[in-house]
C-alpha positions as CSV (number, residue, x, y, z in Angstrom):
1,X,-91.5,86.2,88.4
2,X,-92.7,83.0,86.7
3,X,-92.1,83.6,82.6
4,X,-92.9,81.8,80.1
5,X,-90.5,82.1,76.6
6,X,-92.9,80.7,73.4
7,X,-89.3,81.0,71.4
8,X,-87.4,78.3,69.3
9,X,-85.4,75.9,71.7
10,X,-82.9,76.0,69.2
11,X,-82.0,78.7,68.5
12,X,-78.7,80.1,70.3
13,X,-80.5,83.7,71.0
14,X,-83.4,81.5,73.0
15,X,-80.7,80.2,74.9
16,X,-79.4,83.7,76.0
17,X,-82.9,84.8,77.2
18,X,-83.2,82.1,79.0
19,X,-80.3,81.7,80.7
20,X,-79.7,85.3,81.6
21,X,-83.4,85.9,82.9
22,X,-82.9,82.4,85.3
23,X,-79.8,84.7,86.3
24,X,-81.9,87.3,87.1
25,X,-83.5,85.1,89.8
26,X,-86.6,84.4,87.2
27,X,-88.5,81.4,86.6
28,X,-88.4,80.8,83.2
29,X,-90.0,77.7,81.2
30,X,-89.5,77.7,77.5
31,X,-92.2,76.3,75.3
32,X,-91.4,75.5,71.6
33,X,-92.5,73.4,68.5
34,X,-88.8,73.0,67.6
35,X,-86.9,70.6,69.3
36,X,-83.5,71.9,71.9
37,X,-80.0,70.8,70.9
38,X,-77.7,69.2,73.3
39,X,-76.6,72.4,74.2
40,X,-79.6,73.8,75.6
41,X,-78.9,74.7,79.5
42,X,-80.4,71.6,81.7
43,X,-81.6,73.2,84.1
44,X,-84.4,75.3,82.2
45,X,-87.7,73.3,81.7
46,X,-88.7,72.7,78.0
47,X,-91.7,72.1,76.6
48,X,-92.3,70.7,73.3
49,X,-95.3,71.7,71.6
50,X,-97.0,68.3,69.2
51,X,-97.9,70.1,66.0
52,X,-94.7,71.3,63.3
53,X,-94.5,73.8,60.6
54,X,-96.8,76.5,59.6
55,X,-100.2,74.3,60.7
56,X,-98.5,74.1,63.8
57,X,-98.5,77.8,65.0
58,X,-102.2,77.3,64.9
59,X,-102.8,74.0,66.1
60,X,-100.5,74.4,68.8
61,X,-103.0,76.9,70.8
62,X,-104.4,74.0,72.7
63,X,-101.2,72.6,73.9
64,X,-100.2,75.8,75.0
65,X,-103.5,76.4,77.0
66,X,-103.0,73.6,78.9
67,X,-99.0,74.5,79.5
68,X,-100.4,78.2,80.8
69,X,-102.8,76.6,83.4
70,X,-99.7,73.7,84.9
71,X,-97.2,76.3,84.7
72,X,-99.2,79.3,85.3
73,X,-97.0,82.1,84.6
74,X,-96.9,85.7,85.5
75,X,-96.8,86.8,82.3
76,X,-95.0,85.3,78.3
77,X,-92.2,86.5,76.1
78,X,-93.4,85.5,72.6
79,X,-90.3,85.6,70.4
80,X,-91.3,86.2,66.8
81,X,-93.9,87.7,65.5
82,X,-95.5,86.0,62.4
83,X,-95.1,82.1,63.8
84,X,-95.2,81.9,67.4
85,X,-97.2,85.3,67.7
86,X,-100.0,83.3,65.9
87,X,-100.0,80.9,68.5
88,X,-99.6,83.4,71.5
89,X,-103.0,85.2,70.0
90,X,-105.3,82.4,69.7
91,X,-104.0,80.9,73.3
92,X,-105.6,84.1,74.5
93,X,-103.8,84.2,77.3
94,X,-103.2,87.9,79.0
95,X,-99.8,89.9,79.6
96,X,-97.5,88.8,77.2
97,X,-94.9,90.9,75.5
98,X,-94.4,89.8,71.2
99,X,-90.4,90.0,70.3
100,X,-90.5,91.0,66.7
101,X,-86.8,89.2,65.1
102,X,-86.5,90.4,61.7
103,X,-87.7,88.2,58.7
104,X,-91.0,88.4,60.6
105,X,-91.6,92.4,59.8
106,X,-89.2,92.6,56.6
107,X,-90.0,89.8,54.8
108,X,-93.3,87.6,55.7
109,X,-96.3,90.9,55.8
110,X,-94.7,90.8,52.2
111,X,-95.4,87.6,51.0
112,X,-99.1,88.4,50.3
113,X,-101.8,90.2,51.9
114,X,-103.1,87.3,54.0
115,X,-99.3,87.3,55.3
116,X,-99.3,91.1,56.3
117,X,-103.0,90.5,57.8
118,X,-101.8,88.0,60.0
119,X,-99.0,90.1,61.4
120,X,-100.9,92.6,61.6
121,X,-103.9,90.7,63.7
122,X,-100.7,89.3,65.7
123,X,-98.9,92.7,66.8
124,X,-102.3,94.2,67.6
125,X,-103.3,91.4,70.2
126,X,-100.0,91.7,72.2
127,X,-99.4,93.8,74.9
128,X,-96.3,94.7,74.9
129,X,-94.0,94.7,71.6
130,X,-90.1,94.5,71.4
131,X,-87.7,95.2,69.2
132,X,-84.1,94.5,69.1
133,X,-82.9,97.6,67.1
134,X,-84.7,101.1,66.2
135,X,-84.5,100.4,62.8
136,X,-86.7,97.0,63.3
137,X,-88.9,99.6,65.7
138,X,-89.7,101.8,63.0
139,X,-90.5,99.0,59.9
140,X,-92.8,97.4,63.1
141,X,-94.9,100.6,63.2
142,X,-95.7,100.3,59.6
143,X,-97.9,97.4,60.9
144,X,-99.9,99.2,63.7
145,X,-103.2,100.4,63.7
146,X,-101.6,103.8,65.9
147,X,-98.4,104.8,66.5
148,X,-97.1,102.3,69.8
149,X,-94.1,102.8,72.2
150,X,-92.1,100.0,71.1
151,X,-89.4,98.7,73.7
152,X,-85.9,98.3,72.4
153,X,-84.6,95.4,73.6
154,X,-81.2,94.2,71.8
155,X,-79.5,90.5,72.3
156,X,-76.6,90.8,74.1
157,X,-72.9,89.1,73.8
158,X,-71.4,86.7,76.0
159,X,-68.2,87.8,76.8
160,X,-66.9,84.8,78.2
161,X,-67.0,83.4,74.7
162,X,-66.6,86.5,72.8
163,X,-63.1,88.2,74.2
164,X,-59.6,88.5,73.2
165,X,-58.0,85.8,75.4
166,X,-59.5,83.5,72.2
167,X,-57.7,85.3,69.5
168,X,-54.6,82.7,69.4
169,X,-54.2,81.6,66.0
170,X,-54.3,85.4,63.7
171,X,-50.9,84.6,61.8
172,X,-48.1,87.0,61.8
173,X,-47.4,89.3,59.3
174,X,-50.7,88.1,57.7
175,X,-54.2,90.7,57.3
176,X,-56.8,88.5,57.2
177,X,-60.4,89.8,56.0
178,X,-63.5,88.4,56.1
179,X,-66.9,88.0,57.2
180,X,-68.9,85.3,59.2
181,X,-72.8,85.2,58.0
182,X,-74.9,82.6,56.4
183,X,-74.3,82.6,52.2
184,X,-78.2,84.3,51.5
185,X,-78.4,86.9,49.2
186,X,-79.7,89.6,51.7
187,X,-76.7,89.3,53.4
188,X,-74.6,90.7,50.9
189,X,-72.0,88.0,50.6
190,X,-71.8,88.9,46.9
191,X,-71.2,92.4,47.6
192,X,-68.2,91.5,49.9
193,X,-66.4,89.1,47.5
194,X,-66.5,92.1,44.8
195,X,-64.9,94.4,47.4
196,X,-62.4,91.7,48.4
197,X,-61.6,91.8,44.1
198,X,-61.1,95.3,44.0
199,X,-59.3,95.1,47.4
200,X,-57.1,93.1,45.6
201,X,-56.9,95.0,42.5
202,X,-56.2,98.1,44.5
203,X,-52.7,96.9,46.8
204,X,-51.1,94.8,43.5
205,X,-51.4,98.5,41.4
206,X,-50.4,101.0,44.0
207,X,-49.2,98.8,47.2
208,X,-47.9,95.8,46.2
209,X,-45.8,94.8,49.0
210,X,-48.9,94.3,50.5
211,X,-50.4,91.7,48.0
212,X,-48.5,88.5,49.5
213,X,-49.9,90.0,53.2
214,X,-53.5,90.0,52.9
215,X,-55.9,86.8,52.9
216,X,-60.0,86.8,52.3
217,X,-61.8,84.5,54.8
218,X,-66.0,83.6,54.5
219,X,-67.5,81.8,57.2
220,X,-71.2,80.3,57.0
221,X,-72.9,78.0,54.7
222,X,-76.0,78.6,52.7
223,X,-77.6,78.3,49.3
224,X,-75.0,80.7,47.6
225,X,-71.9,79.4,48.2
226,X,-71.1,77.5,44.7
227,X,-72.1,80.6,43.2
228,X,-69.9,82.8,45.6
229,X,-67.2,80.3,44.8
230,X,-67.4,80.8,41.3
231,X,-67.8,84.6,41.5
232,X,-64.4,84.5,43.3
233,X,-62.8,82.5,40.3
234,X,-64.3,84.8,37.8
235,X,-63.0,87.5,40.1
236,X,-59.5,86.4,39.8
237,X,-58.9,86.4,43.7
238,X,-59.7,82.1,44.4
239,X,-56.1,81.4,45.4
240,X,-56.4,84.5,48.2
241,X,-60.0,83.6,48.8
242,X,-61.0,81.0,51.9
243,X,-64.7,79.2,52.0
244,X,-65.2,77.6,55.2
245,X,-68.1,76.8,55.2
246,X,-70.9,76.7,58.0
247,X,-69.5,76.5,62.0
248,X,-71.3,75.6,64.7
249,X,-72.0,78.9,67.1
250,X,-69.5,77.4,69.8
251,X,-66.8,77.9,67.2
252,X,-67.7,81.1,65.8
253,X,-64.8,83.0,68.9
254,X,-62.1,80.8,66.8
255,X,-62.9,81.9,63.5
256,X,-63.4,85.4,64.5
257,X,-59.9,85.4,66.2
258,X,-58.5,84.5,62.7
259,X,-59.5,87.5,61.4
260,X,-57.9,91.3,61.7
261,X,-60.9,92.7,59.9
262,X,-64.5,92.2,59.7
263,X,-66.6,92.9,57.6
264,X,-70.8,92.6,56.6
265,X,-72.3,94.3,53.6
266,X,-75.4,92.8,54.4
267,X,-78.9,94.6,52.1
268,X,-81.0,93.8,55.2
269,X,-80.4,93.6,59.0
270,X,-82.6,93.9,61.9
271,X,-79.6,94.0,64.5
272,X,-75.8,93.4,63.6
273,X,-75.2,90.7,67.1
274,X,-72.8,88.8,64.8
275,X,-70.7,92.6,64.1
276,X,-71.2,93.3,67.9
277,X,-69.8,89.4,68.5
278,X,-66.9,90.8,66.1
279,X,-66.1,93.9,68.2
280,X,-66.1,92.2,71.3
281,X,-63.1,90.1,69.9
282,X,-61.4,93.7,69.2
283,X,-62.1,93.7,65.6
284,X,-62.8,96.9,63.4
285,X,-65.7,96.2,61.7
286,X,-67.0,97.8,57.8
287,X,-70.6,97.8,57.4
288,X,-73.4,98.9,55.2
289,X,-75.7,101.1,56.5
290,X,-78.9,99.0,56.5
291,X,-80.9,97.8,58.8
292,X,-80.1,98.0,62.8
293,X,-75.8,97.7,61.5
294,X,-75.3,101.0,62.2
295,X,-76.6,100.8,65.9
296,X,-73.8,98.6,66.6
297,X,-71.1,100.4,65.2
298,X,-69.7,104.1,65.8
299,X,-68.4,105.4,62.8
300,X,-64.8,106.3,62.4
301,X,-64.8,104.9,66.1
302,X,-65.2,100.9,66.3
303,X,-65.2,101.0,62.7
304,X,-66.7,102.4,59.3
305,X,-70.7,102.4,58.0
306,X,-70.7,102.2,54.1
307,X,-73.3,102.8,51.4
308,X,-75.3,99.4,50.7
309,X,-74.1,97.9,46.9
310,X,-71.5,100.1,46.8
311,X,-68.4,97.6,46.8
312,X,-66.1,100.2,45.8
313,X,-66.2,102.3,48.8
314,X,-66.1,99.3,51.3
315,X,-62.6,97.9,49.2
316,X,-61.9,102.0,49.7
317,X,-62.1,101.7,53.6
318,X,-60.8,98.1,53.6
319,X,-57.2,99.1,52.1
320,X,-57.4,102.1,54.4
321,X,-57.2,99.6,57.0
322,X,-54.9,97.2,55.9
323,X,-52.7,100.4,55.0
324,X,-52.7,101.3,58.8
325,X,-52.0,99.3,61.5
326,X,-52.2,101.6,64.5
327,X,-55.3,102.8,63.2
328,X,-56.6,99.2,63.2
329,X,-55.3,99.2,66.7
330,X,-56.8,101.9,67.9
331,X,-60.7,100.9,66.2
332,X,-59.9,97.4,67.6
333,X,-59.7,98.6,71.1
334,X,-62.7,101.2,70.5
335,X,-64.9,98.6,69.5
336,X,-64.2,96.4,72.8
337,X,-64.5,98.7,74.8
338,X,-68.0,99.8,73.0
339,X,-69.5,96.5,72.5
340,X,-68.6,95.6,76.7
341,X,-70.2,99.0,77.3
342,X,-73.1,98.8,76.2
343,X,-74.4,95.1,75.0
344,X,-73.3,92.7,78.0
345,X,-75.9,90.2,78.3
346,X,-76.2,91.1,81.9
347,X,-77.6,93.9,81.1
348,X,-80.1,93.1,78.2
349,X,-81.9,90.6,80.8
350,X,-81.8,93.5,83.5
351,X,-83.7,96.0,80.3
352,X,-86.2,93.1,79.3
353,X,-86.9,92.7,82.7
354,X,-87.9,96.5,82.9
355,X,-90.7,95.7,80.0
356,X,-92.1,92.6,81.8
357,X,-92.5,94.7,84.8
358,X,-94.0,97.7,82.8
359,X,-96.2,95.3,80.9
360,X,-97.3,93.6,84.1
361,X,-98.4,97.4,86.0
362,X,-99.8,98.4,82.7
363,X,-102.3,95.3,82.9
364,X,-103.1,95.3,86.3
365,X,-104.4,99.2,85.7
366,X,-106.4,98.2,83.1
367,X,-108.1,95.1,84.7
């Protein structure tokens, strides 16, 4: 099958698709108005599109006409639905399944009505549409003109990156607690360093033997980290409290392995991949119960699902786990076990592959 991926070259999710659909024995091309990094796979075709930014999702219709006749693919993957689903619908070109991500169905439609007319103009020309998570599924529909069968299609985690032999450096005698996310305020960041306070609050009044063992760790950049910084100082909990700052993806294994719990208290997610990335290193996880989060984790399993803002009953469930270490152990190994299960990226290629072969029957009837 010859595939063509209208996706961001740079972004490591891309990369996955690709890759693991050229596994699959498929010949994939990936087409893209942003540029690849250095670590984009060599031997996968790319093709830049000329036109940038929001202009460029319309200009770039042209380009990608001309792409679709030299390439001339079986069918395209558009990956996200307000950009690059703009440019799929005025290319025109017929099957191709739209990949709704997340900020493209929670957060653009509400920018203004011209935003949500767009998306919805975009989802109705497509064939096919994806989701990663049922929760993304079921915001999606609010954008239909009739109810649609929406695929579930969730990224996957590679588990020759994401696996225990990388935990080396955890310290002894040391619970370390933290999170790995970019500093935005829907991800909750705020929410976490206020559980991490009462956390701390909570040992030093009724287990204080434990104060001197714990550590807070926050991985990511973003445009809230001076004010998570000086939350933490107003907090009281600075000299326990660790910000990193951003990693590159390649290094995200090693910090992970550096923690003993994870945690996201995030007010919107369309998946949870970075929780499921946590899992896979045999980490319990806490997280809110927004979004696509609690797909990913089985509660009182792999880990615990919380109410969103409420920072006291994550710090609740966070001492619970610092307070027991074979319970830790036990969640630790349930969540590797559940996140090899069920999200290999074998696997997720092998399901998307199902909907390019359902799209492709579904539009041969129709012809």
């Amino acid at each position: 099958m010859n595939i063509i991926l209208l996706s961001s070259a740079n972004s490591i999710h891309t990369i996955q698709w690709a890759k693991y659909l050229v596994n699959l024995g498929m010949d994939v091309h990936v087409v893209s108005q942003h540029p690849a990094g250095l670590d984009f796979p060599k031997h996968i075709p790319v093709h830049i599109l000329p036109f940038k930014g929001f202009l460029g999702y319309f200009l770039n219709c042209f380009a990608l006409k001309r792409l679709v006749k030299l390439i001339k693919p079986d069918i395209i993957n558009v990956h996200y639905a307000s950009g690059y689903g703009t440019t799929a619908r005025l290319t025109n070109f017929h099957p191709y399944v739209l990949s709704v991500w997340g900020s493209d169905v929670f957060e653009f439609p509400f920018r203004s009505s011209l935003h949500k007319y767009l998306l919805k103009r975009n989802l109705a020309a497509a064939d096919t549409i994806a989701s990663t998570s049922i929760a993304m599924s079921n915001q999606t529909q609010q954008f239909l003109t009739k109810n649609s069968n929406i695929w579930i299609t969730p990224f996957g985690v590679d588990f020759s990156k994401f696996n225990n032999n990388r935990v080396k450096k955890r310290e002894q005698d040391i619970i370390t607690i933290g999170t790995v996310k970019t500093l935005k305020h829907v991800y909750g960041v705020d929410i976490l360093v206020h559980a991490l306070a009462k956390v701390y609050q909570m040992l030093k009044h009724q287990n204080s033997e434990f104060v001197d063992k714990i550590k807070f760790r926050i991985v990511g950049g973003g445009p809230d980290l001076k004010n998570l910084q000086k939350l933490a100082y107003e907090l009281g909990i600075e000299d326990f409290i660790t910000f990193v700052g951003r990693v590159e993806h390649q290094d995200v294994p090693d910090e992970l392995g550096k923690l003993n719990i994870y945690v996201a208290l995030s007010r919107q997610e369309s998946f949870g991949v970075a929780v499921l990335e946590a899992e896979a290193m045999g980490l319990p996880v806490v997280v809110s119960n927004v979004g696509g989060l609690p797909e990913v984790v089985k509660q009182g399993e792999t880990g615990y699902i919380v109410e969103t803002e409420n920072p006291d009953q994550a710090a609740e469930i966070i001492v619970k786990l610092i307070l027991d270490q074979n319970l830790r152990g036990e969640l630790a190994n349930n969540a590797e076990n559940f996140a090899r299960q069920n999200f290999s990226w074998e696997a997720c290629a092998l399901n998307m592959l199902k909907v390019y072969q359902d799209t492709l029957v579904n539009f041969k009837n129709r012809v």
